[in-house]
LUMMI-16132 format. One record per residue (C-alpha): residue number from 0; x, y, z. Coordinates in Angstrom, 2 decimals, always signed. Example, Ala and Ser with C-alpha at 12.3 -4.5 7.8 and 13.67 -1.06 7.14 Angstrom:
<recs>
rec seq 0 | x +12.30 | y -4.50 | z +7.80
rec seq 1 | x +13.67 | y -1.06 | z +7.14
</recs>
This chain:
<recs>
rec seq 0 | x +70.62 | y +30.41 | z +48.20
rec seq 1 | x +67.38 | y +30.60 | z +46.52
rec seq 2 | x +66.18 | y +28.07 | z +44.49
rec seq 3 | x +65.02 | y +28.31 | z +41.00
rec seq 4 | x +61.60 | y +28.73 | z +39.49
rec seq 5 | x +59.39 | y +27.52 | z +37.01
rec seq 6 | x +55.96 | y +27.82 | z +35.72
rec seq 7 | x +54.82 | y +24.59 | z +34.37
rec seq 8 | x +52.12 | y +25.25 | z +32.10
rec seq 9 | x +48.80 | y +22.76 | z +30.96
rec seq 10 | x +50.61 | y +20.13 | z +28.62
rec seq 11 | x +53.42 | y +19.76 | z +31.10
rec seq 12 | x +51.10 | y +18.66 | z +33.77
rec seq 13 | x +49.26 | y +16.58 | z +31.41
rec seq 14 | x +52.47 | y +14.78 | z +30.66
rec seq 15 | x +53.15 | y +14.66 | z +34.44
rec seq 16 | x +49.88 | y +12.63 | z +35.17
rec seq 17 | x +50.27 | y +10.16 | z +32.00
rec seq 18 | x +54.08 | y +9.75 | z +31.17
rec seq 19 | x +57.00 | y +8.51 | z +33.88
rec seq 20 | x +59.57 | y +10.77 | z +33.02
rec seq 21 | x +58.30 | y +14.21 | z +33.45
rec seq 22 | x +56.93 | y +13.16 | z +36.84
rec seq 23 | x +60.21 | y +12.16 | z +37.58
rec seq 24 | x +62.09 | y +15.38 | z +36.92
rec seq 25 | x +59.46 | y +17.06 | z +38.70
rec seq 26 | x +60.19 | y +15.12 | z +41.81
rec seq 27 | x +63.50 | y +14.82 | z +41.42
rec seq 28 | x +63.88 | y +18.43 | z +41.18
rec seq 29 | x +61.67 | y +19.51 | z +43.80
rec seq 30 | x +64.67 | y +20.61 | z +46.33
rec seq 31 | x +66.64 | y +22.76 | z +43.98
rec seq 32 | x +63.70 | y +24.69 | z +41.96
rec seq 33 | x +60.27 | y +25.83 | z +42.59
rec seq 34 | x +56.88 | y +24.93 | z +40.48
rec seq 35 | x +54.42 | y +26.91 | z +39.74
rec seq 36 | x +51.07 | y +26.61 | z +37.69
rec seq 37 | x +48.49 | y +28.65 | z +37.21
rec seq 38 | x +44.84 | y +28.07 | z +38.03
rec seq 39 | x +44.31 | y +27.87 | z +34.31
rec seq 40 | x +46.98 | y +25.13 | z +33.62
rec seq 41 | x +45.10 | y +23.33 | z +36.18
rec seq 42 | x +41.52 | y +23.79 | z +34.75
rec seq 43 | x +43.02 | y +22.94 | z +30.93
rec seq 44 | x +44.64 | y +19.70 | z +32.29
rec seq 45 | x +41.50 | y +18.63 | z +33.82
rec seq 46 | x +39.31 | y +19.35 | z +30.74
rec seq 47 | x +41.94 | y +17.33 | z +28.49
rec seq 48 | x +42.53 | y +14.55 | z +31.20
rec seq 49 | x +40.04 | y +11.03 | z +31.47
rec seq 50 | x +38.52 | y +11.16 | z +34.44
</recs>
């Protein structure tokens, strides 16, 4: 069976980094669907992110 995908996009990852619960969906997740981000999502979440 193939698993499921999704494209997680800037503010997602954001929320990954800062919040608890987004991180843990993401992880808990991980077996049953596929994430994806684009270089982009990447590059906005780093502009918007404290170093």
């Amino acid at each position: 069976m193939s698993k499921k995908a999704i494209v997680l996009d800037a503010n997602i990852l954001i929320r990954a980094v800062l919040g608890r619960r987004v991180r843990e969906l993401i992880v808990d997740s991980a077996e049953v669907i596929q994430f994806f981000a684009p270089d982009v999502a990447y590059a906005d979440a780093r502009k918007y992110l404290p170093s």
